[in-house]
C-alpha distance (Angstrom), angle and dihedral (degrees) to the residues before:
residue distance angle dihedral
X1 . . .
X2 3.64 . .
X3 4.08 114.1 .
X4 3.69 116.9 -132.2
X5 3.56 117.2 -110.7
X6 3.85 127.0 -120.8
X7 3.42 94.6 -99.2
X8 3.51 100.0 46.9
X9 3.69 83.4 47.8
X10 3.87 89.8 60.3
X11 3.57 98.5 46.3
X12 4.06 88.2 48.3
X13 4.24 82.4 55.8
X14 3.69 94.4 55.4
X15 3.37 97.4 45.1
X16 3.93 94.8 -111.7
X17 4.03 93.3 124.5
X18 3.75 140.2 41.8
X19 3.39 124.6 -130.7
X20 4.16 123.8 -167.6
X21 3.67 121.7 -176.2
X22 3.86 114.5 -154.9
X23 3.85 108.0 -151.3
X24 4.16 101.1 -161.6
X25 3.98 81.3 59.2
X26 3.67 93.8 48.0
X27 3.80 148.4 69.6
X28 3.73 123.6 -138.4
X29 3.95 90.8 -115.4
X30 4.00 89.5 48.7
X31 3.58 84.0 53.5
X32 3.69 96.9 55.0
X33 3.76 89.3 38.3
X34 3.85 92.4 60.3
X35 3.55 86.0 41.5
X36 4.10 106.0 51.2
X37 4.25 83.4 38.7
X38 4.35 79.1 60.2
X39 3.95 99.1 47.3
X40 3.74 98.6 21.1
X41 4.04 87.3 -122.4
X42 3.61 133.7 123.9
X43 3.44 112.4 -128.3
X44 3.81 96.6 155.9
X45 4.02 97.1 119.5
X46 4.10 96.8 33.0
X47 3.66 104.5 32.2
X48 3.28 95.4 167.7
X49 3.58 108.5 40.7
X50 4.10 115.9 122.3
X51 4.08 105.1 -87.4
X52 3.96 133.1 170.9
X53 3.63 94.2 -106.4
X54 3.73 128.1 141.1
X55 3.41 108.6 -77.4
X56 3.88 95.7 -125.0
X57 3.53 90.2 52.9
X58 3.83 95.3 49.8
X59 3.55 87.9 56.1
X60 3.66 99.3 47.2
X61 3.45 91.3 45.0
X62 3.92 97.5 51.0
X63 3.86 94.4 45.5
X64 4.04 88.0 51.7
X65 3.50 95.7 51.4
X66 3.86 90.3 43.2
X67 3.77 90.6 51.6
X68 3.43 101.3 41.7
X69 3.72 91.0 51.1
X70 3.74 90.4 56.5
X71 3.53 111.5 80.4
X72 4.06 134.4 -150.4
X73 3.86 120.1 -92.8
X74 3.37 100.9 -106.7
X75 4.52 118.6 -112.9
X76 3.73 104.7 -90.4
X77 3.87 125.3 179.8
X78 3.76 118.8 -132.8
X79 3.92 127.9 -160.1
X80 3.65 112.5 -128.3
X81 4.07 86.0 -139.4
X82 3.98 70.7 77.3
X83 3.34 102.2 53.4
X84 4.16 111.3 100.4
X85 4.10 103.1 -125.8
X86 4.02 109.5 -139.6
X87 3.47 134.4 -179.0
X88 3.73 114.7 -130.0
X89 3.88 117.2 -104.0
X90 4.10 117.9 -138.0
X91 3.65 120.7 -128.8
X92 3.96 84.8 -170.7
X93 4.02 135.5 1.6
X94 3.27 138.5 -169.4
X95 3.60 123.7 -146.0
X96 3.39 87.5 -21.8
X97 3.42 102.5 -50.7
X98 4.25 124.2 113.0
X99 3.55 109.9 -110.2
X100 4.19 110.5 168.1
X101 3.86 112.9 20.9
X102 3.49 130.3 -140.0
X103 3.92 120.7 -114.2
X104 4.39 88.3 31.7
X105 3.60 141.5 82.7
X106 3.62 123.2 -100.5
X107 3.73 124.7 -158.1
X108 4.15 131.4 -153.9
X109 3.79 109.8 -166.9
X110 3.41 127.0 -177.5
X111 3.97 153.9 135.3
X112 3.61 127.5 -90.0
X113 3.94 111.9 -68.0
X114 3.92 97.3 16.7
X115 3.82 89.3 116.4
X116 3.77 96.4 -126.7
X117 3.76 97.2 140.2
X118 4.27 78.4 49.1
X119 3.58 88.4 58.0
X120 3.86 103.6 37.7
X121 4.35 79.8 55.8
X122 4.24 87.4 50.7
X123 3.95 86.6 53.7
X124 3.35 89.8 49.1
X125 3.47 102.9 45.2
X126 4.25 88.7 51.7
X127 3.73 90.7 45.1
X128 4.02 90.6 57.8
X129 3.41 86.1 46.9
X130 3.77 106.3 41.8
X131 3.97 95.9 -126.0
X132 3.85 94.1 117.5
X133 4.17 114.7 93.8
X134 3.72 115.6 -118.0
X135 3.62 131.3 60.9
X136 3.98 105.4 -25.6
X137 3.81 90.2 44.9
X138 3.99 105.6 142.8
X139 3.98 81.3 1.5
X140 3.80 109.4 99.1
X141 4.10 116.4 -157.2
X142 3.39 129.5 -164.9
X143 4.12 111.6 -109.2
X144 3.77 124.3 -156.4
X145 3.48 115.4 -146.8
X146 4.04 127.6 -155.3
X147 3.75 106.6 -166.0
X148 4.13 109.3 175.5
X149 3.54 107.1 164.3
X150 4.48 110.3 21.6
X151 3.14 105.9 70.2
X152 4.06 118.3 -104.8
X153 4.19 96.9 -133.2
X154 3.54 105.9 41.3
X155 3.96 104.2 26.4
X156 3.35 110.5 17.9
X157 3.71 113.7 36.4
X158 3.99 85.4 43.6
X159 3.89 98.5 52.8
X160 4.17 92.9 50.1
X161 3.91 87.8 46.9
X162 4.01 87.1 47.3
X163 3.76 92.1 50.8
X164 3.71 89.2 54.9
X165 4.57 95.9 -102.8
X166 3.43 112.5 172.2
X167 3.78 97.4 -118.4
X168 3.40 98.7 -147.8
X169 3.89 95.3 61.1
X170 3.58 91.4 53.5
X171 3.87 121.3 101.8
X172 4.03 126.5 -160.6
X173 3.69 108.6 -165.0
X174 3.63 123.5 -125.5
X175 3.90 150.9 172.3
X176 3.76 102.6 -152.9
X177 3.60 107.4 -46.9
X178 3.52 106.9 -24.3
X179 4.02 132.2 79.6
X180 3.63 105.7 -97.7
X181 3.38 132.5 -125.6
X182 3.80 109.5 -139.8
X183 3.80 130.6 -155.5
X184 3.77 113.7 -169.1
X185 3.27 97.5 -152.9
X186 4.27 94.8 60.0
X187 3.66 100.1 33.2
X188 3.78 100.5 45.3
X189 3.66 94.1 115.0
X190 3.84 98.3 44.0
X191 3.94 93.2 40.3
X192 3.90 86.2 55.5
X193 3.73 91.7 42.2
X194 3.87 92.8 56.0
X195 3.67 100.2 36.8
X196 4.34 88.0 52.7
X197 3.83 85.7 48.3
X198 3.62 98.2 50.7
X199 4.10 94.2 38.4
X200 3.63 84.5 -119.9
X201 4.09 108.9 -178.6
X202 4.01 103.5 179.6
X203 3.63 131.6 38.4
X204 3.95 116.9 -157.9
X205 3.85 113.3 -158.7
X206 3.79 111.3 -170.0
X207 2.84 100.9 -163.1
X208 3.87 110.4 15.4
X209 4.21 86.7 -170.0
X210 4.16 87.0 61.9
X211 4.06 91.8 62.4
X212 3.49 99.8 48.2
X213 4.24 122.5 107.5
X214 3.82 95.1 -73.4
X215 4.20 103.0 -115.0
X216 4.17 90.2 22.7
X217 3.92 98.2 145.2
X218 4.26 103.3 -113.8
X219 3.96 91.3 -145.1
X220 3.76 99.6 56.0
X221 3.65 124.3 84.9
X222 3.53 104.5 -146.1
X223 3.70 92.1 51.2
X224 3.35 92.0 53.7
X225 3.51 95.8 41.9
X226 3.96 91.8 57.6
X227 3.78 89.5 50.7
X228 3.22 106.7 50.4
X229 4.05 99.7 33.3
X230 4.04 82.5 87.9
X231 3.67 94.5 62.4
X232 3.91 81.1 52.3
X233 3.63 99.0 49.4
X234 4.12 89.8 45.5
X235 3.82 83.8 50.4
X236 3.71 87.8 54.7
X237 3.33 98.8 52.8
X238 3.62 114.0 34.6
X239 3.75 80.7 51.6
X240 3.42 89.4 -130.6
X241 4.10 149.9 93.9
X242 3.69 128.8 -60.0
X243 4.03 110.7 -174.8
X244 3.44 122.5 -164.4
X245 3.56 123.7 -157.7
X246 4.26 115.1 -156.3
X247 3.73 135.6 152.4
X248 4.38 128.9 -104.9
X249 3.90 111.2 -124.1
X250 3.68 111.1 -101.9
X251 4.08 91.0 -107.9
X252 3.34 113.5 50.2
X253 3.51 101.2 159.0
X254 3.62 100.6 162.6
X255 3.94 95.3 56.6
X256 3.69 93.5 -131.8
X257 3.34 99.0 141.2
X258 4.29 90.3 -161.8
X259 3.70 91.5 54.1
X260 3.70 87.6 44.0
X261 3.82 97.4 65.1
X262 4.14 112.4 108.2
X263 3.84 102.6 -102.4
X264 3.62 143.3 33.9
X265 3.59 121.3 -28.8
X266 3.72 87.5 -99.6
X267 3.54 87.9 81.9
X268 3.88 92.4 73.4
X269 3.68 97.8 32.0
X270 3.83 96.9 58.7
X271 3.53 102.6 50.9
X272 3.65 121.4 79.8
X273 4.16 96.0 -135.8
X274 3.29 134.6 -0.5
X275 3.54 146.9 -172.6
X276 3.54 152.2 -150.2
X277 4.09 136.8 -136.5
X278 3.62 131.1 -167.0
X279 3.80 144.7 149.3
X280 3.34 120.1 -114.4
X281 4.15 106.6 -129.7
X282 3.90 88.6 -174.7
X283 3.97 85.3 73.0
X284 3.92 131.5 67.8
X285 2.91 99.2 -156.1
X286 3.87 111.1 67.5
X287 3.49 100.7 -104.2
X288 3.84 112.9 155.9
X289 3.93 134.1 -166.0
X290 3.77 135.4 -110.4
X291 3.95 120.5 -169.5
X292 3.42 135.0 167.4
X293 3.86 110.3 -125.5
X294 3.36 102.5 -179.2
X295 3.94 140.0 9.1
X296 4.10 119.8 179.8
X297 3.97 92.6 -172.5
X298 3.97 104.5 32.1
X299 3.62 151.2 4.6
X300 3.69 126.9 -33.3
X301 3.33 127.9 -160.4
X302 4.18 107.1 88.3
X303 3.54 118.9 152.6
X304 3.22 121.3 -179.8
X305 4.05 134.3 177.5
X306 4.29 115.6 -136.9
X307 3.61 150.9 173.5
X308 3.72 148.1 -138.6
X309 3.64 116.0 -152.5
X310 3.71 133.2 163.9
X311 3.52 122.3 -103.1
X312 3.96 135.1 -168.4
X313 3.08 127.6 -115.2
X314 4.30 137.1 173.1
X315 4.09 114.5 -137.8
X316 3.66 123.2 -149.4
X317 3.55 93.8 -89.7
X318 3.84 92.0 54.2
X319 3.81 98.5 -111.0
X320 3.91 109.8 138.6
X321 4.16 113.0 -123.4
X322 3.62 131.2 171.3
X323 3.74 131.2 -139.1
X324 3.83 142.0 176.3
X325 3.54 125.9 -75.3
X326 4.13 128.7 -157.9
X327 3.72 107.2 -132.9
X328 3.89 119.0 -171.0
X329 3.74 121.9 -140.2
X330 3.47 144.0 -171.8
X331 3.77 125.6 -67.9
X332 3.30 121.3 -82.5
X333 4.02 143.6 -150.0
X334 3.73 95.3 -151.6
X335 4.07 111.6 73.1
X336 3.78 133.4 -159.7
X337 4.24 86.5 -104.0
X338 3.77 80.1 61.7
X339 3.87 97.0 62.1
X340 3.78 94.4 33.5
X341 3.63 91.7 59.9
X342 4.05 91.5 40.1
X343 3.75 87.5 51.5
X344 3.71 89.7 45.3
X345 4.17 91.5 52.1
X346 3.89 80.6 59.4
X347 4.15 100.9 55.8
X348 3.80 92.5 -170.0
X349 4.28 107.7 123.6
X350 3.10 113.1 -140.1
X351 4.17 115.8 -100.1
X352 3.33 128.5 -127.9
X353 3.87 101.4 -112.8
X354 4.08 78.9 52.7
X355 3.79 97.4 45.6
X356 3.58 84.1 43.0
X357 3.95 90.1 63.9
X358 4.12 93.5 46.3
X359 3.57 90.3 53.3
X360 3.88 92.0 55.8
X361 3.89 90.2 37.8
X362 3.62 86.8 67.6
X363 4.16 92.9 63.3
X364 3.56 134.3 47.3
X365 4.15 115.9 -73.2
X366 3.66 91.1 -122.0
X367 4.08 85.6 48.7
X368 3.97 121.2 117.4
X369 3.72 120.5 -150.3
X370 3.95 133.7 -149.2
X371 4.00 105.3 -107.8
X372 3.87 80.7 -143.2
X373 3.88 92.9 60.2
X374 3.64 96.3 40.3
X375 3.75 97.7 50.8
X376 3.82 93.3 34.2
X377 4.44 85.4 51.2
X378 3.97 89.4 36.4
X379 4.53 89.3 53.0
X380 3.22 89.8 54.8
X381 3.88 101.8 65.3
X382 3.51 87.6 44.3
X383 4.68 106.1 -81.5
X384 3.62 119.2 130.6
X385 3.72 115.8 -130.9
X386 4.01 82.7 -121.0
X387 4.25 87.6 51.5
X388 3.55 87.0 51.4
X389 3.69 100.9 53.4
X390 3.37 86.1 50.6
X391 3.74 94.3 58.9
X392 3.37 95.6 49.4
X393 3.68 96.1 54.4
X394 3.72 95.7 51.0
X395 4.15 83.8 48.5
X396 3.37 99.1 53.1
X397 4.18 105.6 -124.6
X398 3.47 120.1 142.6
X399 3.69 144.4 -114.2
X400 3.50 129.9 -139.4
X401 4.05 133.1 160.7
X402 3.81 115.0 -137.0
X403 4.13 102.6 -164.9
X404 4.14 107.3 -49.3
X405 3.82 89.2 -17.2
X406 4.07 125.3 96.6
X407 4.04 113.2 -154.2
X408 3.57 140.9 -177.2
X409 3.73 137.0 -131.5
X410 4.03 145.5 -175.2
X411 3.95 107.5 -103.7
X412 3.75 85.3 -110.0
X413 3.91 95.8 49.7
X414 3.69 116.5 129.1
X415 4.17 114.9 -114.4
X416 3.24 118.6 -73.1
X417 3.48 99.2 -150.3
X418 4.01 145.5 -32.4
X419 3.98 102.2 -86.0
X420 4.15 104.4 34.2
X421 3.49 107.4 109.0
X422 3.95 125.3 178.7
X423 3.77 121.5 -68.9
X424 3.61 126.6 -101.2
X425 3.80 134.4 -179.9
X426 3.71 113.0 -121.3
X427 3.89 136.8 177.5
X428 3.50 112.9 -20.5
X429 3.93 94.8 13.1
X430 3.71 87.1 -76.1
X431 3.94 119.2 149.3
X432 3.61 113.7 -111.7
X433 4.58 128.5 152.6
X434 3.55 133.8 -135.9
X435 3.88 121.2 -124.5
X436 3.93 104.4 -86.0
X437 3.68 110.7 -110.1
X438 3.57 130.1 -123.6
């Protein structure tokens, strides 16, 4: 091993240089050279006694040394006359037939406006309740949801209470008093801790993309792989459901609805079912698409037809709102592959006046959106914030500000509240409002 030098050694000390020790490339003793060459100690006989070194270099240090003194299990063969056969148990079914498995992950991927974040708050809302067939039915679990970009009051909340969730069953995630934003990978063991504590049975992640390894590449497999394996494991044991929702490409060509999903292939191949949503743009009337892409343990194949329609709700301050509403259908012939590959034939993307209008389509008309959702939903299919304001100028919705936060609205929406008045741009291109008028 190569020592540091002095002055790398002084730019260590003030905190002007990184160092990272990798303990399957090093001995204990190169460890504690590297480390007495960084604090000018000796620590060779009591490694782990308390010293005055840097803090960052304590801690590398310590992990190392724990790591590298913890060997591999070793390779073992096992007989599969070992090997405990089980059947798999249903979180839902259809007709009779197992649809999401307990113990996996299960994906809903979609475009823009399909309503699958709708839908993954309808299953939970019948899981906490016990209305869904399969295994829970008449057995009500408690469901942990991880909501990081809708926001928990006005969209959230308001769309499990509409699909008839027993409140009391459902869990917001936090870190003191703030929504948390949760990385599989780091909070594994606390995730599992809290959901085995609180008997929780299904894990909603809406988004799945906002709980990966922040800067894990989305096209590589083993990237992927190592992010999402967590979800898996919690799965596992919290014998339960973890559903991820994620977004389809905008080409899909093919109609595979697996190879569809934004990402790497891994995506697909990790979860244990998945499925796809869609609206169908042969209808007028709104009618959207549920298919089942993918099923490890059963039968693909499910089509299904569905709707999104506003319902009412009263908040605790007894204004009257409305949010959307999943609505099952009837079965179906055509399948979400069928409008992927229809849209496909057509090779126009979508712009962002008309993504603008899908987005909306998927809440109420009298519904007002974050700015910070819509522009954070509308960058990632490929609209800048300034495209966006654009389109929603030349389509007529309205702006309003509601405290710190800016939000949008259909033309027709009702007020927001008493002192939002219509946006302007002022000095600098900032957004600023006039004083409503009387």
């Amino acid at each position: 091993m190569q020592t540091p030098t002095a002055q790398a050694i002084a730019a260590f000390q003030q905190r002007e240089a990184d160092w990272t020790f990798d303990a399957d490339d090093m001995t204990e003793d190169e460890m504690l050279e590297a480390f007495d060459a960084l604090t000018g100690r000796n620590t060779r006989q009591h490694p782990l006694d308390s010293y005055s070194a840097n803090p960052a270099a304590q801690a590398a240090v310590t992990a190392g040394l724990k790591q590298a003194a913890t060997p591999k299990p070793a390779l073992r063969l096992v007989k599969a006359s070992n090997i405990a056969v089980a059947v798999t148990d249903w979180a839902w079914t259809h007709n009779g037939a197992g649809r999401i498995p307990i113990a996996a992950l299960t994906l809903f991927a979609g475009r823009p406006a399909a309503g699958k974040s709708t839908c993954a708050r309808w299953f939970a809302a019948g899981w906490s309740a016990g209305t869904l067939p399969g295994h829970w039915e008449g057995q009500p679990v408690n469901v942990a949801y991880i909501a990081t970009e809708e926001h928990w009051q006005s969209v959230v909340a308001p769309s499990l209470k509409a699909a008839g969730a027993d409140m009391e069953r459902v869990f917001f995630v936090q870190r003191g008093d703030d929504p948390a934003t949760i990385k599989a990978a780091a909070d594994e063991a606390e995730l599992t801790a809290m959901f085995a504590q609180h008997d929780i049975r299904v894990v909603v992640l809406d988004p799945l993309m906002s709980t990966l390894t922040s800067g894990a590449d989305l096209y590589k497999s083993n990237e992927i792989r190592d992010a999402l394996d967590p979800w898996v494991r919690i799965a596992e044991k919290i014998c339960g459901v973890v559903l991820g929702v994620t977004h389809l490409v905008k080409t899909a060509t093919s109609g595979d609805i697996v190879a569809a999903i934004n990402g790497s292939s891994a995506f697909g191949e990790v979860a244990r079912a998945v499925f796809g949503f869609a609206v169908d743009r042969q209808t007028d009337d709104g009618t959207r698409i549920m298919s089942q892409g993918k099923n490890s343990a059963g039968p693909a194949g499910l089509n299904l037809t569905y709707r999104i329609e506003p319902a009412a709700f009263v908040a605790d301050d007894d204004r009257r709102g409305e949010v959307a509403r999943f609505v099952m259908g009837d079965p179906t012939e055509t399948s979400v592959s069928d409008l992927l590959m229809a849209e496909g034939k057509q090779q126009r993307p979508m712009s962002a006046g008309q993504w603008l209008d899908a987005w909306f389509d998927t809440h109420p008309d009298t519904a007002w959106l974050p700015v910070a959702e819509v522009v954070s939903a509308g960058q990632r299919f490929g609209h800048t914030e300034k495209a966006l304001a654009l389109a929603r100028d030349r389509r007529g919705y309205r702006t309003h500000k509601d405290g710190l936060a800016w939000h949008w609205g259909r033309s027709d929406a009702k007020p927001f509240n008493d002192t939002g008045g219509p946006i302007r741009r002022g000095p600098g291109g900032r957004f600023t409002t006039t004083e409503p008028t009387s």
